[in-house]
N, C-alpha and C positions, 0 to 999 in steps of 0.2 A: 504493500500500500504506500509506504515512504521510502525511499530509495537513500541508502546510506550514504549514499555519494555526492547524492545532490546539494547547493547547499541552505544556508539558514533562510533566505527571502524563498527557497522554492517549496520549503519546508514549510513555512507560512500560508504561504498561497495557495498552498493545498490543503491544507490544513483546513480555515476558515470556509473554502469550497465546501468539502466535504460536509463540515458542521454548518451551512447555510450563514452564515456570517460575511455581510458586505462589506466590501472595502469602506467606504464610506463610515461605515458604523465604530470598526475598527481604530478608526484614522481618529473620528472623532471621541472614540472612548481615551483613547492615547493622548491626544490635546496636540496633534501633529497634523500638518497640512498633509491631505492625498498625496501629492505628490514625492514626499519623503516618502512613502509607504510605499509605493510604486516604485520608487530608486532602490528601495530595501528588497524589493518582490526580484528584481532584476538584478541587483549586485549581493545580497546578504544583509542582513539584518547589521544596522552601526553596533559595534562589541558592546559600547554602553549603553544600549536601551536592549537590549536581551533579557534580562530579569524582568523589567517594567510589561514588555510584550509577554513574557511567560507569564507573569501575574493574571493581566487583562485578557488572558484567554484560559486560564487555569493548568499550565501544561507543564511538562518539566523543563528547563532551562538548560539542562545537556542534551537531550532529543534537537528542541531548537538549531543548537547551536553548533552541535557534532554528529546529529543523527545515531546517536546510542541509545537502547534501549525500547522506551515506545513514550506515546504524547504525554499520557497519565498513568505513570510508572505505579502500580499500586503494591509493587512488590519492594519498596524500599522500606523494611524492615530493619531495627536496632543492630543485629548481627551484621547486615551488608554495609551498614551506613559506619560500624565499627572499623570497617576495611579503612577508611579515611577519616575518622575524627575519632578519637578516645581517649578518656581522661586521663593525665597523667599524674603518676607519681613517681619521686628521686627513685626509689626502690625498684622500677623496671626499666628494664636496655632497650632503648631506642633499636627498632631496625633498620636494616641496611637505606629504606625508601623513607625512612621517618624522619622528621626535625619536630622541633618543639616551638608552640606559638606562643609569647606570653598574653594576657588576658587585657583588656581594658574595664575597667569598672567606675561607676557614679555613686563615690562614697560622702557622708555629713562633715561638715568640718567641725570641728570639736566649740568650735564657739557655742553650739546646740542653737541656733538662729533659723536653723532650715535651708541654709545655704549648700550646698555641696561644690564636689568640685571632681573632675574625670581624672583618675590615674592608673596605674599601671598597679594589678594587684600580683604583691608581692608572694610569692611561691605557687600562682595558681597560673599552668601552663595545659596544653592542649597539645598531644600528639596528631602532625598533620602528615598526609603523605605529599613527598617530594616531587613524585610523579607527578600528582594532581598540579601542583604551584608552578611547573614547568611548562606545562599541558595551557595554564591559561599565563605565561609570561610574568610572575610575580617571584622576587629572587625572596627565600627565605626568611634573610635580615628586613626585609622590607613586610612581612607579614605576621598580622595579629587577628586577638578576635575578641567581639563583645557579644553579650547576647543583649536581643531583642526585649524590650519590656512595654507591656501596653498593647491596645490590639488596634493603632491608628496605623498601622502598617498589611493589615487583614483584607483579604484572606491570605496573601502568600507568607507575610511574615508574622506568624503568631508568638503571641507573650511566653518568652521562653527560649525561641528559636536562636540557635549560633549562626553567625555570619563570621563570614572571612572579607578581612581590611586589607587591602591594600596601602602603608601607608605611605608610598614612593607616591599615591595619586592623588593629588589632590585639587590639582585644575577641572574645575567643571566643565561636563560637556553636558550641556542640557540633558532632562530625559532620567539619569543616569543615578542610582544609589549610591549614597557615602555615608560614611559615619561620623559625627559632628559633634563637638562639645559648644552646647550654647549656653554662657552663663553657668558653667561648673555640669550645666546638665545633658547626659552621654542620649543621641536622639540618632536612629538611623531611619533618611528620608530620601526622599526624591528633590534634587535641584534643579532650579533655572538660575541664568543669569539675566536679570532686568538692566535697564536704559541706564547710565550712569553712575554703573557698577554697583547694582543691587542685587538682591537677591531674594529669589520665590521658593520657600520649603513649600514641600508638597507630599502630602500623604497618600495611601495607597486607598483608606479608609476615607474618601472622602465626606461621606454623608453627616460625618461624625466627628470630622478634623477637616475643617476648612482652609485655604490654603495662607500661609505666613508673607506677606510681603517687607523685606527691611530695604531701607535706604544704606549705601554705602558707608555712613558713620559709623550708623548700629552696627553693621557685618564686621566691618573693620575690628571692633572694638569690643566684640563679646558672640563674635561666632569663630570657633577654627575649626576646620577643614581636617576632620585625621587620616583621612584616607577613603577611596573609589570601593563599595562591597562586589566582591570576585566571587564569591561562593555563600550558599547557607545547606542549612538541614535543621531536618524538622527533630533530631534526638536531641531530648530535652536532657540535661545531666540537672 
């Protein structure tokens, strides 16, 4: 039915055929003009709206993007999904395809004010395979992970879910997931860039999280950028 070969725009365009899904409709659930969509249908889907497109269609994100597996993988179970993410502790040897991610987290700062702040939580690491981080262009040193909190990211990204940070990326390209500390608070969204170097968070959940627009001072001054998300899974540790 999908031809392994072919690639991610042909994957698409079959796809939405299949399940009666018009371009148009598509285009407009996306917040992309037709004709992106059709440059995608004809060259491959852009690397950075790949997640965004697997969301608004419900499908897996490696199918899309490498033609592995099938659209709605329902066989990703805790045991397969172990093959690439599992907890780590000092006490067990890395494999020969394994590295180690450190964690990112959104902890109180002791003033007790309700303030927080995003850092790097000390001894909690994530065994990742190598294979995988090579597979999508991300060098080891350059890769972490947060989990997901809240369900304005739903339905792909539920409360709970691990994401994979690239943090070598942090130029936006519209469309595209990153993970971001706004104001101490660790928030993974969808960006745009607005007129005069601003910037539009955007949720996945829209009905329920309406979209963020800042002016260039505020971004400047109380948003950073930690990195492009490369990966998730749905096993919850």
């Amino acid at each position: 039915m999908f031809m392994k070969n072919s690639h991610s725009g042909e994957r698409l365009r079959h796809y939405i055929s299949e399940h009666g899904i018009k371009p148009a409709e598509l285009a407009a659930q996306l917040d992309i003009d037709p004709q992106r969509l059709n440059n995608w249908f004809n060259r491959g889907v852009a690397k950075g709206s790949l997640l965004p497109v697997a969301a608004a269609l419900g499908i897996e994100p490696e199918w899309l993007e490498f033609g592995t597996g099938t659209p709605q993988d329902q066989s990703r179970n805790e045991a397969e999904l172990a093959g690439y993410l599992d907890p780590w502790d000092s006490s067990t040897p890395l494999d020969e395809d394994e590295t180690e991610l450190p964690f990112f987290m959104e902890v109180e700062l002791s003033a007790g004010n309700g303030s927080t702040q995003v850092i790097e939580k000390k001894g909690a690491k994530l065994r990742f395979s190598r294979s995988t981080l090579r597979r999508v262009g991300v060098q080891p040193q350059n890769a972490a992970c947060v989990t997901v909190s809240g369900n304005s990211m739903e339905p792909m990204l539920s409360d709970g879910v691990v994401v994979g940070v690239n943090l070598a990326e942090t130029r936006i390209k519209d469309g595209a997931i990153y993970a971001l500390d706004q104001e101490g608070m660790l928030k993974v969204k969808i960006l745009y860039r607005l007129p005069e170097g601003g910037l539009r968070i955007r949720s996945l959940n829209r009905d329920d999280y309406p979209d963020e627009d800042y002016n260039v001072d505020y971004f400047s001054q109380n948003i950073q950028i930690l990195g492009k998300i490369f990966w998730y899974s749905g096993l919850i540790f």
